[in-house]
N, CA, C and O atoms as a Tinker XYZ file with bonds, in Angstrom:
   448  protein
     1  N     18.420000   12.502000   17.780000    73     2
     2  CA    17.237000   12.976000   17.076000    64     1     3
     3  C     16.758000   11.893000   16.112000    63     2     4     5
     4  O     17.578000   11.543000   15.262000    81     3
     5  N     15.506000   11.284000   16.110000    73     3     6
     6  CA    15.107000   10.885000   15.158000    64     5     7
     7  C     15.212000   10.989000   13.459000    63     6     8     9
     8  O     15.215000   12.078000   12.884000    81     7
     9  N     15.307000    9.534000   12.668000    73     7    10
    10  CA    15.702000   10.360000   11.406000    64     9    11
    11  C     14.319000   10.880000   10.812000    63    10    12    13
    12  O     13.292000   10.210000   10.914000    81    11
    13  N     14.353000   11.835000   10.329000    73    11    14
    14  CA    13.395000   12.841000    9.623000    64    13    15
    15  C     13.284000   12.580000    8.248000    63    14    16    17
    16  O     12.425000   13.127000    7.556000    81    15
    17  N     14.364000   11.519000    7.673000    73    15    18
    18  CA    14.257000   11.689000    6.184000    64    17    19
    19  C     14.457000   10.251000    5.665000    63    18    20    21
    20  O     15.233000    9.458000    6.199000    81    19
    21  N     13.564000    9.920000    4.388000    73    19    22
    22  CA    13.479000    8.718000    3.996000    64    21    23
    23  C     15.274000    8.651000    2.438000    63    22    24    25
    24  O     15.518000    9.691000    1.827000    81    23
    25  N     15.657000    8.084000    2.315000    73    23    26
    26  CA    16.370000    8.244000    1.251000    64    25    27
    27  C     16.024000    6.716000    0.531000    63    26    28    29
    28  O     16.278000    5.653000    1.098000    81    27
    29  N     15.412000    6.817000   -0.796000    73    27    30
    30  CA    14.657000    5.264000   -1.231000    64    29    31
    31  C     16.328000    4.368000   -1.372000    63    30    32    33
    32  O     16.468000    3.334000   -0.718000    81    31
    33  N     17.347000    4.818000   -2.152000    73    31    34
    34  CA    18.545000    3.704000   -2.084000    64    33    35
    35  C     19.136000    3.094000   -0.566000    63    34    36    37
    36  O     19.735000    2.025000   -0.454000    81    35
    37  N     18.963000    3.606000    0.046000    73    35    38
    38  CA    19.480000    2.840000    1.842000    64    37    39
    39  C     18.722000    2.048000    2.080000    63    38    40    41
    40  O     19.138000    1.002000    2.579000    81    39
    41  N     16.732000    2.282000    1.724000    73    39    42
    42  CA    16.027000    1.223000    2.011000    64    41    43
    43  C     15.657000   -0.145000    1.421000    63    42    44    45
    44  O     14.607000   -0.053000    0.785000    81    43
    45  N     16.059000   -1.114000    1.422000    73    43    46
    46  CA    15.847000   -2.304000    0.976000    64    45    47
    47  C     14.817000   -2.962000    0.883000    63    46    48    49
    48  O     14.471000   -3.417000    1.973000    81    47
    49  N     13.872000   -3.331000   -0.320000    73    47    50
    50  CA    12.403000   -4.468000   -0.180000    64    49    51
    51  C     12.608000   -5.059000    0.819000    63    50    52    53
    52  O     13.645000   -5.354000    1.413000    81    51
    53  N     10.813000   -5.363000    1.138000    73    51    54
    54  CA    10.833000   -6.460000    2.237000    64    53    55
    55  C     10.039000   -7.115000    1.651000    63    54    56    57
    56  O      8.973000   -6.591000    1.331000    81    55
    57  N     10.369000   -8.763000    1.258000    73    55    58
    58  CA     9.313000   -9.103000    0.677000    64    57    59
    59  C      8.324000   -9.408000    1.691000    63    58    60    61
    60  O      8.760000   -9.905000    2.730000    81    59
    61  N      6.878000   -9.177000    1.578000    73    59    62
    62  CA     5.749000   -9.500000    2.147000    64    61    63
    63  C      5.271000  -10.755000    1.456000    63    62    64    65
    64  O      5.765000  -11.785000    1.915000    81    63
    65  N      4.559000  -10.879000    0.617000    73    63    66
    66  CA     3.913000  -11.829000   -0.162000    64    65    67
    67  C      4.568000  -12.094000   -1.451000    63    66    68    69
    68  O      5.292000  -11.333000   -2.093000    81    67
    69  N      4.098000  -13.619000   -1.804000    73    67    70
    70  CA     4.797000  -14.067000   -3.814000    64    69    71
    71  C      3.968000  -12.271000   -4.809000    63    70    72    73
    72  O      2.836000  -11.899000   -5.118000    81    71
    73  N      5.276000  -11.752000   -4.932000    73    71    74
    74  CA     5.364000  -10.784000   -5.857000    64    73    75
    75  C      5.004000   -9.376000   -5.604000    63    74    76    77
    76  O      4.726000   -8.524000   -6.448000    81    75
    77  N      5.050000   -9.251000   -4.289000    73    75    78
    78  CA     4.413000   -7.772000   -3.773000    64    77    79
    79  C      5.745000   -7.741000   -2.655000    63    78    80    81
    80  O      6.107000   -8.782000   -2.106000    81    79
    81  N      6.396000   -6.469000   -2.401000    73    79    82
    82  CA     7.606000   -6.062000   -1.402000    64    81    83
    83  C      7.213000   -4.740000   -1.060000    63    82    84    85
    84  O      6.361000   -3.938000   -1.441000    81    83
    85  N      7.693000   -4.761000   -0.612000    73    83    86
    86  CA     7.253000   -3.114000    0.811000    64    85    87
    87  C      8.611000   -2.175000    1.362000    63    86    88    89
    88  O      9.566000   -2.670000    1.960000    81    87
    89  N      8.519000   -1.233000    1.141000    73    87    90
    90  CA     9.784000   -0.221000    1.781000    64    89    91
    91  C      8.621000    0.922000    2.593000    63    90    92    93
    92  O      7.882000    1.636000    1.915000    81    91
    93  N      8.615000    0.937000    3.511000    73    91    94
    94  CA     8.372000    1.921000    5.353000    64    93    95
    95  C      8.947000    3.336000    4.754000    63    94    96    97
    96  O     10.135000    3.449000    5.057000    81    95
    97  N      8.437000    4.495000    3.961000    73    95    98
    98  CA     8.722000    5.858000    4.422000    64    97    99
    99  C      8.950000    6.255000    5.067000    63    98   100   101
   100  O     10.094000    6.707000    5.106000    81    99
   101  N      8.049000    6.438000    6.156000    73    99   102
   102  CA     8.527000    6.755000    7.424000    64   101   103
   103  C      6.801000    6.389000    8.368000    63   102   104   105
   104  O      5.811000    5.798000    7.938000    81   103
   105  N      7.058000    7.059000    9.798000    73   103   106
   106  CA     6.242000    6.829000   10.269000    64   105   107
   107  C      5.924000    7.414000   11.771000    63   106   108   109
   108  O      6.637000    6.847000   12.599000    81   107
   109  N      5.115000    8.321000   12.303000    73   107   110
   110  CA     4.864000    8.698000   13.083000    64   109   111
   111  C      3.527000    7.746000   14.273000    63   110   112   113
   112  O      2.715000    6.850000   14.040000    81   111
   113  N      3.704000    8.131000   14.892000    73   111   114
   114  CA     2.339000    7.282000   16.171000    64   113   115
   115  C      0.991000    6.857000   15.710000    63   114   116   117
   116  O      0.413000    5.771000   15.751000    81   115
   117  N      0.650000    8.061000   15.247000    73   115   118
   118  CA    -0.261000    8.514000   14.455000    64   117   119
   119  C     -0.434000    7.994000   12.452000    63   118   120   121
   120  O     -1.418000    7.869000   11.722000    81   119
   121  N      0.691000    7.869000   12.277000    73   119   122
   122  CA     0.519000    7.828000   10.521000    64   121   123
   123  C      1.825000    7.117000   10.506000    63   122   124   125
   124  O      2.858000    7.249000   11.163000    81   123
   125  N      1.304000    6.009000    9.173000    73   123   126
   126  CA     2.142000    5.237000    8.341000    64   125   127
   127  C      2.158000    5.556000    6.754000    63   126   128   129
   128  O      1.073000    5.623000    6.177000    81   127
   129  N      3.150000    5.719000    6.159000    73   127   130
   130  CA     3.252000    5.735000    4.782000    64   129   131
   131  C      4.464000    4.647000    3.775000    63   130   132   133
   132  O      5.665000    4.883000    3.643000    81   131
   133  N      3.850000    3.695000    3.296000    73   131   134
   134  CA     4.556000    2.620000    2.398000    64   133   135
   135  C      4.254000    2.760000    1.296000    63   134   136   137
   136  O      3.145000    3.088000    0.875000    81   135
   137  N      5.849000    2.370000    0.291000    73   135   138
   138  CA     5.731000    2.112000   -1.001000    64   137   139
   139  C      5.666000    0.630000   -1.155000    63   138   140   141
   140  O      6.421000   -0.217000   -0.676000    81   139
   141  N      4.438000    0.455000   -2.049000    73   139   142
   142  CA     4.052000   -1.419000   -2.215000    64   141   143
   143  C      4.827000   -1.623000   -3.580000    63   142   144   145
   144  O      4.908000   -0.474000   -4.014000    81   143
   145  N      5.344000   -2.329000   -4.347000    73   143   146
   146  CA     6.022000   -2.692000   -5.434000    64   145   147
   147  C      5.101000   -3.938000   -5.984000    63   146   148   149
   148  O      4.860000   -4.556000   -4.947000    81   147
   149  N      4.582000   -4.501000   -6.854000    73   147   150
   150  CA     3.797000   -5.425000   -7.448000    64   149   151
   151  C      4.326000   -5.924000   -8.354000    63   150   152   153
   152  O      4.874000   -5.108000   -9.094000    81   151
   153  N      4.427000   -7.126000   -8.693000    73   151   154
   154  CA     4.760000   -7.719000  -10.199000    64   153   155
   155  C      3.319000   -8.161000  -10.833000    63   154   156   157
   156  O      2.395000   -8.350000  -10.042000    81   155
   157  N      3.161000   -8.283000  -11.844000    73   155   158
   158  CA     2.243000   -8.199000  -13.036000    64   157   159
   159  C      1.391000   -9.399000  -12.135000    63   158   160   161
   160  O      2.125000  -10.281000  -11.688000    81   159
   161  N      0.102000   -9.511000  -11.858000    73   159   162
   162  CA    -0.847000  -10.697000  -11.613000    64   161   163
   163  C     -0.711000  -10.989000  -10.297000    63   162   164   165
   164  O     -1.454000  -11.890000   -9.906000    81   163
   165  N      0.408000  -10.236000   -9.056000    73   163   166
   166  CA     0.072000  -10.482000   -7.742000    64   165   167
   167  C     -1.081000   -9.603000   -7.092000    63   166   168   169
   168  O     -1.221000   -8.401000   -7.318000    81   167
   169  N     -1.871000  -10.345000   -6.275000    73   167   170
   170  CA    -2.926000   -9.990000   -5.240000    64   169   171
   171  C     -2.663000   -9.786000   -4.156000    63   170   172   173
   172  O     -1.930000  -10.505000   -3.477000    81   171
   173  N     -3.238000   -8.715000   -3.765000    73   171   174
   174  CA    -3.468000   -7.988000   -2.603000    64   173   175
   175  C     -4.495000   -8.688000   -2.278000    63   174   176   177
   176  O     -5.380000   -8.462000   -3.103000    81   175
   177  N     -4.897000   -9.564000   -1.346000    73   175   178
   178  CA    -6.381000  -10.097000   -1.360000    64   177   179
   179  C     -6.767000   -9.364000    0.099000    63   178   180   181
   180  O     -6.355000   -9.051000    1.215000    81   179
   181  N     -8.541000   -9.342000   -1.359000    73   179   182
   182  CA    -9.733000   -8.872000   -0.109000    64   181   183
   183  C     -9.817000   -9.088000    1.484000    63   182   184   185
   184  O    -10.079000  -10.090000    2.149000    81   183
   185  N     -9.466000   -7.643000    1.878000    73   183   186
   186  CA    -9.336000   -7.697000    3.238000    64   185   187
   187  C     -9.627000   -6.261000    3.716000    63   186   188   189
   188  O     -9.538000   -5.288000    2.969000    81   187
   189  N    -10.086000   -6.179000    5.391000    73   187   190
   190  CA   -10.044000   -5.842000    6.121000    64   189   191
   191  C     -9.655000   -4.929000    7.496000    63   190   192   193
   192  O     -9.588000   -5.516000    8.576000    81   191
   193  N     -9.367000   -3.271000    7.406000    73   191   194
   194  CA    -8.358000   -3.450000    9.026000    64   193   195
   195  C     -9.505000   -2.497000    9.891000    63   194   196   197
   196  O    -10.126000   -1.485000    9.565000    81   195
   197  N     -9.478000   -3.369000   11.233000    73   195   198
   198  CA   -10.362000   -2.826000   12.235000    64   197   199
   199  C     -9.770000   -2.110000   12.702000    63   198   200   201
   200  O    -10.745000   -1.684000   13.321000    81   199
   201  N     -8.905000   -1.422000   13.075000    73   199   202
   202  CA    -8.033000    0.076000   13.441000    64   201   203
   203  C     -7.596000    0.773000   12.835000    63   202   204   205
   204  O     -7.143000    1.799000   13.343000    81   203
   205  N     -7.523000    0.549000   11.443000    73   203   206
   206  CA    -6.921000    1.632000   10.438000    64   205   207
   207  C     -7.605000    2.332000    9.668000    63   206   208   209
   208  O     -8.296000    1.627000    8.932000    81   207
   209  N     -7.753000    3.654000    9.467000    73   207   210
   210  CA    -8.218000    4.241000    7.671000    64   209   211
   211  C     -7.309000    3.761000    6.962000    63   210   212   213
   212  O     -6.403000    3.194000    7.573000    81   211
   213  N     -7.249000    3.807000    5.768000    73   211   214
   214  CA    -5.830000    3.720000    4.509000    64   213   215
   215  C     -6.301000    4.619000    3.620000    63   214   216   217
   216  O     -7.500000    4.872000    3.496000    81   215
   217  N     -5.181000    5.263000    2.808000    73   215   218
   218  CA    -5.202000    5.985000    1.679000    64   217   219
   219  C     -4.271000    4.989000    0.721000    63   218   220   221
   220  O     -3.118000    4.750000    1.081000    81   219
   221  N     -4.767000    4.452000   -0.427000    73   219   222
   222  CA    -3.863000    3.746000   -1.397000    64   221   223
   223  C     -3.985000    4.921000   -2.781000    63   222   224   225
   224  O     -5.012000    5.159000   -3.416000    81   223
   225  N     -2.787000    5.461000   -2.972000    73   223   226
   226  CA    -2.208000    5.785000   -4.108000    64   225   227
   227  C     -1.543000    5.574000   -5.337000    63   226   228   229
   228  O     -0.378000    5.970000   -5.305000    81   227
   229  N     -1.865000    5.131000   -6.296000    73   227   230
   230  CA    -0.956000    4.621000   -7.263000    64   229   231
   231  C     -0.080000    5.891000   -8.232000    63   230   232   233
   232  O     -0.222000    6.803000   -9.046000    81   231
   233  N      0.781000    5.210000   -7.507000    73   231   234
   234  CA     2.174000    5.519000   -8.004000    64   233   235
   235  C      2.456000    5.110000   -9.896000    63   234   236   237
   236  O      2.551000    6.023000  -10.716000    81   235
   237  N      2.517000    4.155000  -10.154000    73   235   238
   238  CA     2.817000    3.368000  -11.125000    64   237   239
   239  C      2.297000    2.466000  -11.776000    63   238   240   241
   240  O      2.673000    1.402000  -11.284000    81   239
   241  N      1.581000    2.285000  -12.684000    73   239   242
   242  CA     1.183000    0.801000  -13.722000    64   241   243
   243  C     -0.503000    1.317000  -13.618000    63   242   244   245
   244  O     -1.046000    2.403000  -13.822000    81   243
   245  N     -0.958000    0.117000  -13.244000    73   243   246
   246  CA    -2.409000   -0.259000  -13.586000    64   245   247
   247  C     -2.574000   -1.463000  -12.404000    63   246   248   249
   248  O     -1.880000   -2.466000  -12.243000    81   247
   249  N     -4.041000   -0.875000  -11.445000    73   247   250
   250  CA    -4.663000   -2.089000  -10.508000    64   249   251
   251  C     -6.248000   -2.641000  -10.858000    63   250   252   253
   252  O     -6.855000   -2.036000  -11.742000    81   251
   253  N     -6.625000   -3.285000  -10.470000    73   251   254
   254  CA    -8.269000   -3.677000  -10.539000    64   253   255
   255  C     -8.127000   -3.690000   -9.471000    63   254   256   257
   256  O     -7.198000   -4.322000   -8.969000    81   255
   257  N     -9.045000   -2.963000   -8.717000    73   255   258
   258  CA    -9.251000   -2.292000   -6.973000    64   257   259
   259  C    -10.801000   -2.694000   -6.840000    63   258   260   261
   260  O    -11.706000   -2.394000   -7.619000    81   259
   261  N    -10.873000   -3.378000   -5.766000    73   259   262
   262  CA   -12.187000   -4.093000   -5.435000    64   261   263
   263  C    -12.056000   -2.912000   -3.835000    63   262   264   265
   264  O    -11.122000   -2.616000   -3.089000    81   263
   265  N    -13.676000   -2.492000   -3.903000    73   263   266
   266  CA   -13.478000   -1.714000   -2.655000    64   265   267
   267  C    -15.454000   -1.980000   -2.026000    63   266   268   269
   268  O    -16.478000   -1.577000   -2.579000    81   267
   269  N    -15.335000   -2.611000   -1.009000    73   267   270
   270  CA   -16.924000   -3.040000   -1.022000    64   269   271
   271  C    -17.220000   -3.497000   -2.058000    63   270   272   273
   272  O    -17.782000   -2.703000   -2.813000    81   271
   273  N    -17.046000   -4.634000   -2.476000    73   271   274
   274  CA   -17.412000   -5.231000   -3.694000    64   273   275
   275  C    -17.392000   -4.719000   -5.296000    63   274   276   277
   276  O    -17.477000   -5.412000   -6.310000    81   275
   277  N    -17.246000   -3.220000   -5.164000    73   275   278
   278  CA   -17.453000   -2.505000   -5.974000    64   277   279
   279  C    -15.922000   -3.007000   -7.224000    63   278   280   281
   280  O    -14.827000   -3.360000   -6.787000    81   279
   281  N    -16.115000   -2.948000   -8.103000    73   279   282
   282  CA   -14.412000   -3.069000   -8.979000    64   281   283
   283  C    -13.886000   -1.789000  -10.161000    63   282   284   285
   284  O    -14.476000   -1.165000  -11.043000    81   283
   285  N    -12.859000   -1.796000   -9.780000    73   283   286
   286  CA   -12.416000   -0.369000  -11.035000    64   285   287
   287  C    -10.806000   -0.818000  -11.363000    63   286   288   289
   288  O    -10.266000   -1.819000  -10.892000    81   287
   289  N    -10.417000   -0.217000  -11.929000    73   287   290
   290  CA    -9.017000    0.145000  -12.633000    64   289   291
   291  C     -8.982000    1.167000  -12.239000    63   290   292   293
   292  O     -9.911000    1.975000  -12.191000    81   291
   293  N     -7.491000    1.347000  -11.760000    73   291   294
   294  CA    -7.211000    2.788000  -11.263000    64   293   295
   295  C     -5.470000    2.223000  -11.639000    63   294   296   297
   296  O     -4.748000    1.255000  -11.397000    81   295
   297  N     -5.403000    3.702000  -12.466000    73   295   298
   298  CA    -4.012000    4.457000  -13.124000    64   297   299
   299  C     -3.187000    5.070000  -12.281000    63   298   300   301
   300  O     -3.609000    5.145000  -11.127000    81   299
   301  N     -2.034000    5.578000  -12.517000    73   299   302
   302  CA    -0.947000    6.608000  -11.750000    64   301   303
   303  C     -1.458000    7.398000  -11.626000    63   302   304   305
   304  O     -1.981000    7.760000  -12.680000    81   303
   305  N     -1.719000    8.168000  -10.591000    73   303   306
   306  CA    -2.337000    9.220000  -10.148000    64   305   307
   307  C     -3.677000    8.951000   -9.940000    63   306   308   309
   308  O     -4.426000    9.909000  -10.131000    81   307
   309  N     -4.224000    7.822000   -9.572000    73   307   310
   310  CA    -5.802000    8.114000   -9.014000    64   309   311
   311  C     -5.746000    7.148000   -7.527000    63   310   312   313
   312  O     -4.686000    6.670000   -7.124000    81   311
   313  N     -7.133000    6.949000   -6.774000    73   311   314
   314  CA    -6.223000    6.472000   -5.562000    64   313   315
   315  C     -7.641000    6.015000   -4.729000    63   314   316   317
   316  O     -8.705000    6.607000   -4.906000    81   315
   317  N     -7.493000    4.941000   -3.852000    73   315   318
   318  CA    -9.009000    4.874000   -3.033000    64   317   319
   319  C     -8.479000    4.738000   -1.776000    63   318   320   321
   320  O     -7.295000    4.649000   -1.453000    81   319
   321  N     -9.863000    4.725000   -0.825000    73   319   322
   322  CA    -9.974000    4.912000    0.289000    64   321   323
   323  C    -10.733000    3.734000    0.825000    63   322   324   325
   324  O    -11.833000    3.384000    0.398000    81   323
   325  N     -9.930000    3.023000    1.993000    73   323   326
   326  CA   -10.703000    2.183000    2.657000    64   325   327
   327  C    -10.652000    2.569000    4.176000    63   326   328   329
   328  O     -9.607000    2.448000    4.816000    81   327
   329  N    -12.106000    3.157000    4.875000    73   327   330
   330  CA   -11.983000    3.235000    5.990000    64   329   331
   331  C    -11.726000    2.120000    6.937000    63   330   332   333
   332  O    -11.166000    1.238000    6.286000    81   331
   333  N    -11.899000    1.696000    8.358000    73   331   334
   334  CA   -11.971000    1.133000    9.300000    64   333   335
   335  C    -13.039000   -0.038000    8.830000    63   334   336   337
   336  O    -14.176000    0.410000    8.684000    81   335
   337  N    -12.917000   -1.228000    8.606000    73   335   338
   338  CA   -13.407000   -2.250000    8.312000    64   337   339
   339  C    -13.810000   -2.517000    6.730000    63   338   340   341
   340  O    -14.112000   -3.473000    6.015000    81   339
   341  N    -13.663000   -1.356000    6.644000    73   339   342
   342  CA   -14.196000   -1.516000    4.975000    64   341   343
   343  C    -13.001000   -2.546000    3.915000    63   342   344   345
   344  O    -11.787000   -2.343000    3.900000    81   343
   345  N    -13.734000   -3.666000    3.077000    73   343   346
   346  CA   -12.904000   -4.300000    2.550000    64   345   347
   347  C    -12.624000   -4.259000    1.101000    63   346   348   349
   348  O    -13.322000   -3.998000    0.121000    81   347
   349  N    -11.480000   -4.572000    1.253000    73   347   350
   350  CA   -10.167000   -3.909000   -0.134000    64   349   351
   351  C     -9.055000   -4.946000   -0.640000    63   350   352   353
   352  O     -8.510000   -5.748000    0.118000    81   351
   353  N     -8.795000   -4.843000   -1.946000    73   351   354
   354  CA    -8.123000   -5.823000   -2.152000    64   353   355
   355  C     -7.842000   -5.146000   -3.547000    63   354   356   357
   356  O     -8.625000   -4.331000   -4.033000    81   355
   357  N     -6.424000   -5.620000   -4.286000    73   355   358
   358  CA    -5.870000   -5.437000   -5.631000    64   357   359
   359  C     -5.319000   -6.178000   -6.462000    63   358   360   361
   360  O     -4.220000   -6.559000   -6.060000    81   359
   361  N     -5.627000   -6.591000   -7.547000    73   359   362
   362  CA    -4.551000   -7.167000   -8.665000    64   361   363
   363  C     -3.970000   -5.904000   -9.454000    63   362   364   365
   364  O     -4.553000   -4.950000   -9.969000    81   363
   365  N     -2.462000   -6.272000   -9.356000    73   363   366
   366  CA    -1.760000   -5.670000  -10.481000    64   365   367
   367  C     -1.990000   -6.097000  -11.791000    63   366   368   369
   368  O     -2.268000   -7.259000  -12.084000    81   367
   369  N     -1.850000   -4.942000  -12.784000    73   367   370
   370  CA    -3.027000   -5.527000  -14.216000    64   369   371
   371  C     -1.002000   -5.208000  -14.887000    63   370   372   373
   372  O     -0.719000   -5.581000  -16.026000    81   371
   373  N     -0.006000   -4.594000  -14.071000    73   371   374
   374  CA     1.428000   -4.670000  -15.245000    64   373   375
   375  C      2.342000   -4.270000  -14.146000    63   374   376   377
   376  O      2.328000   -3.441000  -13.236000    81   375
   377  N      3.317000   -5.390000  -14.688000    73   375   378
   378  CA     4.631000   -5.236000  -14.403000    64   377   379
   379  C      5.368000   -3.954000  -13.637000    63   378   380   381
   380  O      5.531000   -2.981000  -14.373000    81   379
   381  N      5.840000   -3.810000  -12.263000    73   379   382
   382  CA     6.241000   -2.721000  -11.744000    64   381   383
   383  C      4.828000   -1.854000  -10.878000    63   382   384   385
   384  O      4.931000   -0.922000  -10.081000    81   383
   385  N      4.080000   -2.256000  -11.162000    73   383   386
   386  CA     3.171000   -1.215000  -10.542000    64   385   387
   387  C      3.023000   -1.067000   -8.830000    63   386   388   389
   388  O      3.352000   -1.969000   -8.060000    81   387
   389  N      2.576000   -0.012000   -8.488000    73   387   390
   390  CA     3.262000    0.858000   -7.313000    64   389   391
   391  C      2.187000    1.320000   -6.788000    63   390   392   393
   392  O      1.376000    1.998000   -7.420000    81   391
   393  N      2.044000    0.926000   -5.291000    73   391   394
   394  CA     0.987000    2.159000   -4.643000    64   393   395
   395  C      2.272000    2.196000   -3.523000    63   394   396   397
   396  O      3.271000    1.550000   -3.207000    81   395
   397  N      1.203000    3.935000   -3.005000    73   395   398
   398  CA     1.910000    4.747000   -1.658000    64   397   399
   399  C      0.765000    4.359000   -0.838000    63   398   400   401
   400  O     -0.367000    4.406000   -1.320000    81   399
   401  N      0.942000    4.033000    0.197000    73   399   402
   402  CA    -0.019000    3.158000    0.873000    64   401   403
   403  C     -0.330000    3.978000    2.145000    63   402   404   405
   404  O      0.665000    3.861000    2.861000    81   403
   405  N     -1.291000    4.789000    2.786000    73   403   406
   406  CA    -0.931000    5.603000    3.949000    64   405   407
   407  C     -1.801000    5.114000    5.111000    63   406   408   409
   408  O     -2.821000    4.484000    4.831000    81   407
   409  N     -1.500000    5.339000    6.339000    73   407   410
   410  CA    -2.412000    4.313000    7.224000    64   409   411
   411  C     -2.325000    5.027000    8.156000    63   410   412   413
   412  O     -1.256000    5.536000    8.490000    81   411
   413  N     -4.070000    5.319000    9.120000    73   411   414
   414  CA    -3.798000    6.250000   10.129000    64   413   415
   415  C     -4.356000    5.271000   11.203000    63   414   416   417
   416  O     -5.074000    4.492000   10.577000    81   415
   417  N     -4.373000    4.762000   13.235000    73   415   418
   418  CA    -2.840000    5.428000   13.309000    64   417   419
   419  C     -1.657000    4.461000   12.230000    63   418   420   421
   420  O     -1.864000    3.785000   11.223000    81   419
   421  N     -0.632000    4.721000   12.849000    73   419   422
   422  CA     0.391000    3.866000   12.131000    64   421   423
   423  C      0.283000    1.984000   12.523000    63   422   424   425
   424  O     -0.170000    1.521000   13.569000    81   423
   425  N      0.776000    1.273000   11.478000    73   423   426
   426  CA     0.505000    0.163000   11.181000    64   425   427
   427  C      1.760000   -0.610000   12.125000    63   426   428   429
   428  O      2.825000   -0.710000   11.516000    81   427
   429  N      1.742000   -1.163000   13.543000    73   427   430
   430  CA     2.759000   -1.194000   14.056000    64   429   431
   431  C      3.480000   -2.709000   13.981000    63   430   432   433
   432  O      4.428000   -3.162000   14.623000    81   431
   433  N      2.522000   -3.392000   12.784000    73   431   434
   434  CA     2.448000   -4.866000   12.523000    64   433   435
   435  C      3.786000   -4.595000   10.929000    63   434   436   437
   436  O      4.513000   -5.324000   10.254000    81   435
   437  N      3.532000   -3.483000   10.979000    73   435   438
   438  CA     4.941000   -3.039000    9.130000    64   437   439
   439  C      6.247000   -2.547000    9.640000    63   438   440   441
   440  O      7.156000   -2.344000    8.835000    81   439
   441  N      6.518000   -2.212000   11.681000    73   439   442
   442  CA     7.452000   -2.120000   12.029000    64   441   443
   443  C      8.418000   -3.212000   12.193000    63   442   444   445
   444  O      8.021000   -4.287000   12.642000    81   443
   445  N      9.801000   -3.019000   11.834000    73   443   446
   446  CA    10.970000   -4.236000   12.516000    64   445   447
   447  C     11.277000   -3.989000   12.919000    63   446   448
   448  O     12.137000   -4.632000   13.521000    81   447
């Protein structure tokens, strides 16, 4: 049987980029869900996905979220949406800060 359950201590960072690491929740055919980890002043740079919606959630700290050019700060608990081409990008504005990152279908480029 497939595992059904995420437990965060078994899963280990992956680093992706200088100061941003990634741990895989889980993930169905259909849907991906990641926790992003940030250190203070790393970028997410402005980008792009031609097959995906995303839901980005912040979890933790403070981002400056560029979404269509548009720019905001968004806190723990607020969250944007980038459909299918629409472009997105983040600086962490502090130390530790956290999005839940959700991606429909699933992102099969975040599988190992």
């Amino acid at each position: 049987m497939k595992d059904c359950f995420y437990e965060d201590a078994r899963c280990p960072w992956i680093d992706i980029e200088p100061g941003i690491r990634r741990k895989i929740v889980g993930h169905t055919p259909n849907l991906l869900a990641a926790v992003v980890l940030f250190d203070k002043g790393a970028v997410g740079t402005v980008h792009g996905h031609a097959g995906h919606e995303q839901i980005a959630y912040v979890l933790a700290g403070a981002f400056e979220v560029e979404v269509e050019g548009e720019k905001r700060v968004l806190r723990a608990g607020d969250a944007f949406i980038a459909d299918k081409n629409v472009r997105h990008g983040v600086v962490a504005l502090e130390q530790g800060s956290r999005l839940l990152d959700v991606f429909s279908p699933r992102r099969d480029d975040f599988i190992e």
